[in-house]
PASEBA-884675 format. One record per residue (C-alpha): y, x, z; residue in three letters; residue number from 1. Coordinates in steps of 0.05 Angstrom, whole numbers, plus 5000, padded with zeros to 4 digits. Each point is the difference from the previous one (the first is absolute). Example, Ala and Ser with C-alpha at 12.3 -4.5 7.8 and 13.67 -1.06 7.14 Angstrom:
<<4910; 5246; 5156>; 'Ala'; 1>
<<5069; 5027; 4987>; 'Ser'; 2>
This chain:
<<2956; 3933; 0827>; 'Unk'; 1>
<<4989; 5034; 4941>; 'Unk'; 2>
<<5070; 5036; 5001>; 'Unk'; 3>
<<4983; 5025; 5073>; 'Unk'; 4>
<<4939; 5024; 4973>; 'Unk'; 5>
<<5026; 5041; 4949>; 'Unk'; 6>
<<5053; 5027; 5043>; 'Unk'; 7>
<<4938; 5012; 5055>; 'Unk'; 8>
<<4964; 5054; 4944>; 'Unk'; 9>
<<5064; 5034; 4971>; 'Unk'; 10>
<<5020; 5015; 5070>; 'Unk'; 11>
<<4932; 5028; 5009>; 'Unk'; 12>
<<4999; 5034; 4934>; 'Unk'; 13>
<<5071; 5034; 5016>; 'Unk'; 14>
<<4963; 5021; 5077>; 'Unk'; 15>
<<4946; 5024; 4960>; 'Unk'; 16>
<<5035; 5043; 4944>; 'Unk'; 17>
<<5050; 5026; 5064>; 'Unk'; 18>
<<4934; 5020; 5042>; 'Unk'; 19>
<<4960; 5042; 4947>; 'Unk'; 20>
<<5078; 5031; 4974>; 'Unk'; 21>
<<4982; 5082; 5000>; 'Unk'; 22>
<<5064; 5049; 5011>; 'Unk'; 23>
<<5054; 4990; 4935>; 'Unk'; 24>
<<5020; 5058; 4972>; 'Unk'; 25>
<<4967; 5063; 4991>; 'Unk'; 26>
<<4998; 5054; 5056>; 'Unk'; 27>
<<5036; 5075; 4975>; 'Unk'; 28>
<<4937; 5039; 5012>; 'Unk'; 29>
<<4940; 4956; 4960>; 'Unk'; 30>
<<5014; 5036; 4937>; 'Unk'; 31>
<<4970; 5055; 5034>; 'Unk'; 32>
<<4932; 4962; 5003>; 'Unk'; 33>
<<4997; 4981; 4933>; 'Unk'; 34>
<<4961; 5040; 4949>; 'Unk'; 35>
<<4940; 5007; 5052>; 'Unk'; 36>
<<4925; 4982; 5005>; 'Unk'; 37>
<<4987; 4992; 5080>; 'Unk'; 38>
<<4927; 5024; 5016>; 'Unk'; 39>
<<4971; 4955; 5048>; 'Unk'; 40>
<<4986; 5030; 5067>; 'Unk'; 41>
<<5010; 5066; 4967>; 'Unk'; 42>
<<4961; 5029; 4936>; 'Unk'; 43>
<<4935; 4981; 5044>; 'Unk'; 44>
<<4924; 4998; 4970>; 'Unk'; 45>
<<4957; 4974; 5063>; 'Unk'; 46>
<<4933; 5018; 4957>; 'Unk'; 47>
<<5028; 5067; 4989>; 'Unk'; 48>
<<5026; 5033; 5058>; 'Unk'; 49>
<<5068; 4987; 4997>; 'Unk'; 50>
<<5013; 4941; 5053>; 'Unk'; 51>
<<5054; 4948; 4993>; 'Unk'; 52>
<<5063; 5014; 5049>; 'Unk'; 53>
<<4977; 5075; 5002>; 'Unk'; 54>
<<5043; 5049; 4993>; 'Unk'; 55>
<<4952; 5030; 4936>; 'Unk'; 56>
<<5016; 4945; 4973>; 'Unk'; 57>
<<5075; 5012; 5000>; 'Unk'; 58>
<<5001; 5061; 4983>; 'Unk'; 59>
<<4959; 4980; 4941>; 'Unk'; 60>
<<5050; 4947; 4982>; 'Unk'; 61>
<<5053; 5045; 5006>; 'Unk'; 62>
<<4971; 5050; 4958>; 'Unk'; 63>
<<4989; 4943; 4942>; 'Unk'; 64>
<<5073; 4974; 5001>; 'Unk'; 65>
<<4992; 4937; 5038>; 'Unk'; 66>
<<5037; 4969; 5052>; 'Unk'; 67>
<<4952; 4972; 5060>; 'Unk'; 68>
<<4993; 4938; 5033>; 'Unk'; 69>
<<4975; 5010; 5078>; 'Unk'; 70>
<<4995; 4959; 5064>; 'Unk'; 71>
<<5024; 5010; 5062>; 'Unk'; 72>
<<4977; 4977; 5070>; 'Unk'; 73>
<<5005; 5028; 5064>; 'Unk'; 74>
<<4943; 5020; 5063>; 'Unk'; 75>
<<4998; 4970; 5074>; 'Unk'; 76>
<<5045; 5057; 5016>; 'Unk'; 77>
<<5046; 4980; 4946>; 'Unk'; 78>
<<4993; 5060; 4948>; 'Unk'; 79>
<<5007; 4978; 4936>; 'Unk'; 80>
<<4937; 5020; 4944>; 'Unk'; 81>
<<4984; 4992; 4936>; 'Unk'; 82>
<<4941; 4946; 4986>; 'Unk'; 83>
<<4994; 4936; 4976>; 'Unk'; 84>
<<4949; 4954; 5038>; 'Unk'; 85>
<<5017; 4970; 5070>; 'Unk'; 86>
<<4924; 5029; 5020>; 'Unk'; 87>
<<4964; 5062; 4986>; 'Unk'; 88>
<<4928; 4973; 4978>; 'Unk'; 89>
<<5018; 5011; 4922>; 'Unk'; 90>
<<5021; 5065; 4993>; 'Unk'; 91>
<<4975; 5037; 5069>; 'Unk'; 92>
<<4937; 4965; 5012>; 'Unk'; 93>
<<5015; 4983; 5071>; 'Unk'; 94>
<<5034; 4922; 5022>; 'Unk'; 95>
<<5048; 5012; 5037>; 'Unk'; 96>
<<5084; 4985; 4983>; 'Unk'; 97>
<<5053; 5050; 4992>; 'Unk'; 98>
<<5047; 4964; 5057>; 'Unk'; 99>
<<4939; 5002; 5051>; 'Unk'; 100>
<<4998; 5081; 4984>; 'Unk'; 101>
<<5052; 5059; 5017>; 'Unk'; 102>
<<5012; 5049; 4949>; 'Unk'; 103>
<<4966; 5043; 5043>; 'Unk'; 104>
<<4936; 4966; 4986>; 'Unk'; 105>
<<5009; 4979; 4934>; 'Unk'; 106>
<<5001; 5071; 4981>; 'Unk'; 107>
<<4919; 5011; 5011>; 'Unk'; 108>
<<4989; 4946; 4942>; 'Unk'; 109>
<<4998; 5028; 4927>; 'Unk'; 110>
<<5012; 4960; 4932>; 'Unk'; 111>
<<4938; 4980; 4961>; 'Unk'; 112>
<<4951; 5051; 5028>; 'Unk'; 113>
<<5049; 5056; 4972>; 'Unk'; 114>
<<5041; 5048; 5040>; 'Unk'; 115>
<<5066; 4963; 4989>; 'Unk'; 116>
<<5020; 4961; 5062>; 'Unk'; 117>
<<5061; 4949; 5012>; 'Unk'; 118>
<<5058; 5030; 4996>; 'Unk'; 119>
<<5071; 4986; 5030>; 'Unk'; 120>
<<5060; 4982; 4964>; 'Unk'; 121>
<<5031; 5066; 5024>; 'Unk'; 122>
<<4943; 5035; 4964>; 'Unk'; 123>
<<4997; 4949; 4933>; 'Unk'; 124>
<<5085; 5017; 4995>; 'Unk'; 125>
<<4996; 5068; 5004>; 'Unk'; 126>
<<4933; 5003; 4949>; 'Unk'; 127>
<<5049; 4961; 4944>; 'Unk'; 128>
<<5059; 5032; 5019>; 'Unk'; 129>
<<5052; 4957; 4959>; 'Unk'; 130>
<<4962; 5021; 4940>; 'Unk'; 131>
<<4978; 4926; 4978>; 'Unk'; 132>
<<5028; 4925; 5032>; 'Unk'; 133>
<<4966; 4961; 5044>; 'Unk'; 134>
<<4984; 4940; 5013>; 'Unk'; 135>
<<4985; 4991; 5068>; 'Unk'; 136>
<<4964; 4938; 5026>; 'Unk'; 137>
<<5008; 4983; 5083>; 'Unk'; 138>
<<4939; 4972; 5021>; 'Unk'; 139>
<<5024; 4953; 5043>; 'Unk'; 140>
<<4956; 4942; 5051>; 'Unk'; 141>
<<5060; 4972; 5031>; 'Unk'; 142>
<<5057; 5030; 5029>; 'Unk'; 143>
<<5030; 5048; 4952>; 'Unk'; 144>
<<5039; 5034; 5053>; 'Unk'; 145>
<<4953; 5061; 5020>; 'Unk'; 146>
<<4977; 5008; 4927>; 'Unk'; 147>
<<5074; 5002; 4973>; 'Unk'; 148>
<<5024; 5040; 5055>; 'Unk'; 149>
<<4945; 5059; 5000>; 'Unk'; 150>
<<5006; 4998; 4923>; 'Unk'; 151>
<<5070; 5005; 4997>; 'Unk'; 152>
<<5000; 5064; 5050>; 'Unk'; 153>
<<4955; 5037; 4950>; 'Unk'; 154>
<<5048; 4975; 4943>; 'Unk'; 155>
<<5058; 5017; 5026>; 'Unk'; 156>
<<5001; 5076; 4971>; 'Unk'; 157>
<<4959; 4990; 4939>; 'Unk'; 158>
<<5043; 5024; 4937>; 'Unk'; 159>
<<4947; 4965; 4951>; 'Unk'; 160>
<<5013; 4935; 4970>; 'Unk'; 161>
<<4960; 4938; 5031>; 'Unk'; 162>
<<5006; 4921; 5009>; 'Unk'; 163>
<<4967; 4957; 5048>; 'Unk'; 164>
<<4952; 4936; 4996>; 'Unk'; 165>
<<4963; 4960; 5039>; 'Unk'; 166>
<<4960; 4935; 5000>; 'Unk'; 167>
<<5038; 4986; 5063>; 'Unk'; 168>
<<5069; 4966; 4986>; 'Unk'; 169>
<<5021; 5017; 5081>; 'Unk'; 170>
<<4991; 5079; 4977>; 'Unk'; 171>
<<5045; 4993; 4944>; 'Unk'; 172>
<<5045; 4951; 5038>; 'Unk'; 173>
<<5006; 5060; 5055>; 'Unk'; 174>
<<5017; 5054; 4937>; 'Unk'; 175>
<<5049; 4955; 4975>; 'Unk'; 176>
<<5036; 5000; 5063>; 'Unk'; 177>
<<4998; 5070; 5017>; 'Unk'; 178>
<<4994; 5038; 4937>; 'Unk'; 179>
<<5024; 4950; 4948>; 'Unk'; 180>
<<5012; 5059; 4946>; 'Unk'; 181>
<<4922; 5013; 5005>; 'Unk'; 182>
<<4970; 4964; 4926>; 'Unk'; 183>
<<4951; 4947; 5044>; 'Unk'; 184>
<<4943; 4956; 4957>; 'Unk'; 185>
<<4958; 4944; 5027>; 'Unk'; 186>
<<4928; 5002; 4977>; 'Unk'; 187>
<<4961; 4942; 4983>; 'Unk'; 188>
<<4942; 4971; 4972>; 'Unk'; 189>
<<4955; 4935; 5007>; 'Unk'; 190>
<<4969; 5010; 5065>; 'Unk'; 191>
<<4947; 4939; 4985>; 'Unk'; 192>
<<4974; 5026; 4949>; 'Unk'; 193>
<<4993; 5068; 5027>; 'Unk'; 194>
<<4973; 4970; 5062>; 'Unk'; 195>
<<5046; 5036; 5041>; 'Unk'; 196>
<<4997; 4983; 5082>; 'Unk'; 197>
<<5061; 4949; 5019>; 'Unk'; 198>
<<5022; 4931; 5003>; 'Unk'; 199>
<<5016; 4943; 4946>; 'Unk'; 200>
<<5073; 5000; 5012>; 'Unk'; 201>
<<5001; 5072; 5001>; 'Unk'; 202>
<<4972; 5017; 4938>; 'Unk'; 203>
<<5030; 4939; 4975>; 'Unk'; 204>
<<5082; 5033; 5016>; 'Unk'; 205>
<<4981; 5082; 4984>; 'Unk'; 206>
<<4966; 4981; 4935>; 'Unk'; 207>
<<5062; 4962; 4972>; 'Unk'; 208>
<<5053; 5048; 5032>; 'Unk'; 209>
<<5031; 4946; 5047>; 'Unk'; 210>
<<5024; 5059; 5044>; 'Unk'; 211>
<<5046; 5026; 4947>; 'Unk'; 212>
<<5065; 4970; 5030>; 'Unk'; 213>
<<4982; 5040; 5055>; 'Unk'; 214>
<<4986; 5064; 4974>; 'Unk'; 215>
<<5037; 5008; 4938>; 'Unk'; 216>
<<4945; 5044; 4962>; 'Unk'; 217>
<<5018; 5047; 4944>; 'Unk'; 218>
<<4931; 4998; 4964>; 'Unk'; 219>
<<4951; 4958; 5008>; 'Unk'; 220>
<<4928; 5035; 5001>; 'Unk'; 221>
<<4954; 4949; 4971>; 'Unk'; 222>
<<4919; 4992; 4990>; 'Unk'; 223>
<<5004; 5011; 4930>; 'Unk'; 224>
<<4944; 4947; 4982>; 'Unk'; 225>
<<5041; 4942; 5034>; 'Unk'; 226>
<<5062; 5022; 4959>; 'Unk'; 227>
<<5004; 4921; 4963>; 'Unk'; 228>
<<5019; 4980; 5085>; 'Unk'; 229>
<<5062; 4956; 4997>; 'Unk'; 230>
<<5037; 5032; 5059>; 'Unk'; 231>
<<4987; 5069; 4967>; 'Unk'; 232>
<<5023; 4977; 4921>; 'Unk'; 233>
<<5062; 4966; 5034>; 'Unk'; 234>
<<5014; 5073; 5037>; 'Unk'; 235>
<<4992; 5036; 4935>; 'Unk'; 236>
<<5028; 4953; 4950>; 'Unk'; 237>
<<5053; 4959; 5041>; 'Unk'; 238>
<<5023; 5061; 5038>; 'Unk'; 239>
<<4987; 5051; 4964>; 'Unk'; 240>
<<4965; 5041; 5054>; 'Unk'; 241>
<<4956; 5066; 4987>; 'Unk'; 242>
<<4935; 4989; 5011>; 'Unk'; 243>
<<4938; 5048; 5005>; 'Unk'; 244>
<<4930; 4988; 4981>; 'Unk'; 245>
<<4939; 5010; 5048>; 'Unk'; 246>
<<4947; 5027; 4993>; 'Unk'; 247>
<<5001; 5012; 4933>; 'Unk'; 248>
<<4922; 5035; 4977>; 'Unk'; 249>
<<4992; 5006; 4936>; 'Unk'; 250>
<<5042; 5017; 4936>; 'Unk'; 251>
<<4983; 4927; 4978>; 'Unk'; 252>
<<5028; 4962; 5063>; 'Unk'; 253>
<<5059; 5041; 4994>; 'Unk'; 254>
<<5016; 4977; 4936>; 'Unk'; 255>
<<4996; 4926; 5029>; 'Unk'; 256>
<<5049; 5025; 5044>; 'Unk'; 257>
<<5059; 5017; 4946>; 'Unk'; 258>
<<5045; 4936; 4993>; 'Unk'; 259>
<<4990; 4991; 5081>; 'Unk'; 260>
<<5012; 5064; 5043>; 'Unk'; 261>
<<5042; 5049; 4994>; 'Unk'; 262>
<<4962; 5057; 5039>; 'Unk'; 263>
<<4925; 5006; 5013>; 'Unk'; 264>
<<4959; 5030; 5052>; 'Unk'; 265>
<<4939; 5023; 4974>; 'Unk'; 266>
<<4931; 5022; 5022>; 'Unk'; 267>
<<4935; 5020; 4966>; 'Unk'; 268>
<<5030; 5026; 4939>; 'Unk'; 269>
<<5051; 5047; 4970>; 'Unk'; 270>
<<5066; 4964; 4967>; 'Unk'; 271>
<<5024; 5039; 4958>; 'Unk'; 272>
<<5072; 5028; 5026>; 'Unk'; 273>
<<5024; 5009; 4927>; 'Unk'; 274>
<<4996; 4926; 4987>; 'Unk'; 275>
């Protein structure tokens, strides 16, 4: 009984370490990332008149020496733009969701009461012209197929130097299949604590990286204050993987970081790029 038993948990154990197991081996191109403080949504100030996702803020990070960190999603009409939330109400003042508008209506709406409005892809690409990386986060419900396949199209001629992530393991399952020499990171935090929407056993598998047999991340993107996580310590000390911190606010929490990440994406102060 006891023999069975122990068999029973090193099985699991061995199912376990197999599930959360990140890519092995290091893809050509991350050396290219390193070096570089990602500005959250952009080198954004919402109290200031430079809104997150915007392309002022871009410019601004590009003009600082930072590489960016933006989301993707796409309208009803399956254009994809640049902005975070799933619904307007925080940033445009109105409630009503990006998938439920066209692009020709979302233009009308402008970002924090300022003349910036949502911009496309197309438009955020050509504003950073190659001149900084980017990390580019798919904003993904479901079915990563529209999302992968409109971002994609606008990638497809970009010269600049990018990777893609997404909470969504089925987005990064579909880059691995068709663009497998594209750097892909899963992003993760606790989603209990942050009270994110979901179920138990959802939370429960993205939290500790269960999908990682599946996708085969190269980084792992990581709420920096659940760094201790056990799936997330196995990933970076087991296998080695590169990890990236977010998001990182002050000088202070950034120093917590050092020993666990080895990138950060920033917001609401200025690393310094000489460090």
């Amino acid at each position: 009984m006891l023999v069975g038993l122990c068999i029973l948990i090193a099985v699991l154990i061995v199912l376990y370490l197999l599930a959360v197991m990140p890519r092995l081996g290091r893809n050509p191109d991350r050396p290219k990332f390193e070096g570089w403080y990602y500005a959250h949504r952009g080198l954004h100030h919402n109290k200031k008149g430079v809104p997150e996702n915007s392309l002022k803020a871009f410019r601004d990070a590009v003009e600082k020496g930072y590489g960016i960190e933006l989301d993707v999603q796409i309208t009803k009409d399956r254009v994809p733009v640049v902005f975070h939330d799933y619904n307007l109400h925080r940033i445009c003042g109105v409630d009503k969701k990006i998938s439920d508008l066209n692009y020709e209506e979302l233009k009308q709406y402008r970002l924090l009461n300022t003349e910036e409005r949502i911009p496309t892809f197309r438009e955020a690409l050509d504003c950073v012209d190659g001149k900084v990386p980017l990390i580019i986060e798919l904003k993904i419900p479901w079915d990563p197929k529209d999302t992968c396949k409109a971002a994609e199209k606008e990638l497809a001629n970009y010269k600049g130097l990018y990777c893609i992530e997404s909470f969504n393991p089925l987005g990064l399952g579909w880059y691995k299949k068709h663009h497998p020499e594209i750097i892909r990171g899963q992003l993760s935090t606790d989603f209990v604590k942050e009270q994110i929407e979901g179920s138990r056993v959802q939370h429960f598998i993205l939290k500790n990286l269960l999908f990682n047999f599946y996708t085969k991340p190269d980084f792992i993107a990581y709420q920096h204050k659940y760094k201790k996580g056990l799936s997330f310590t196995i990933c970076r000390k087991i296998y080695k993987a590169w990890s990236i911190a977010w998001t990182v606010k002050s000088k202070s929490e950034m120093d917590e970081c050092k020993g666990y990440f080895d990138q950060i994406i920033f917001e609401g102060f200025k690393p310094d790029i000489h460090e």
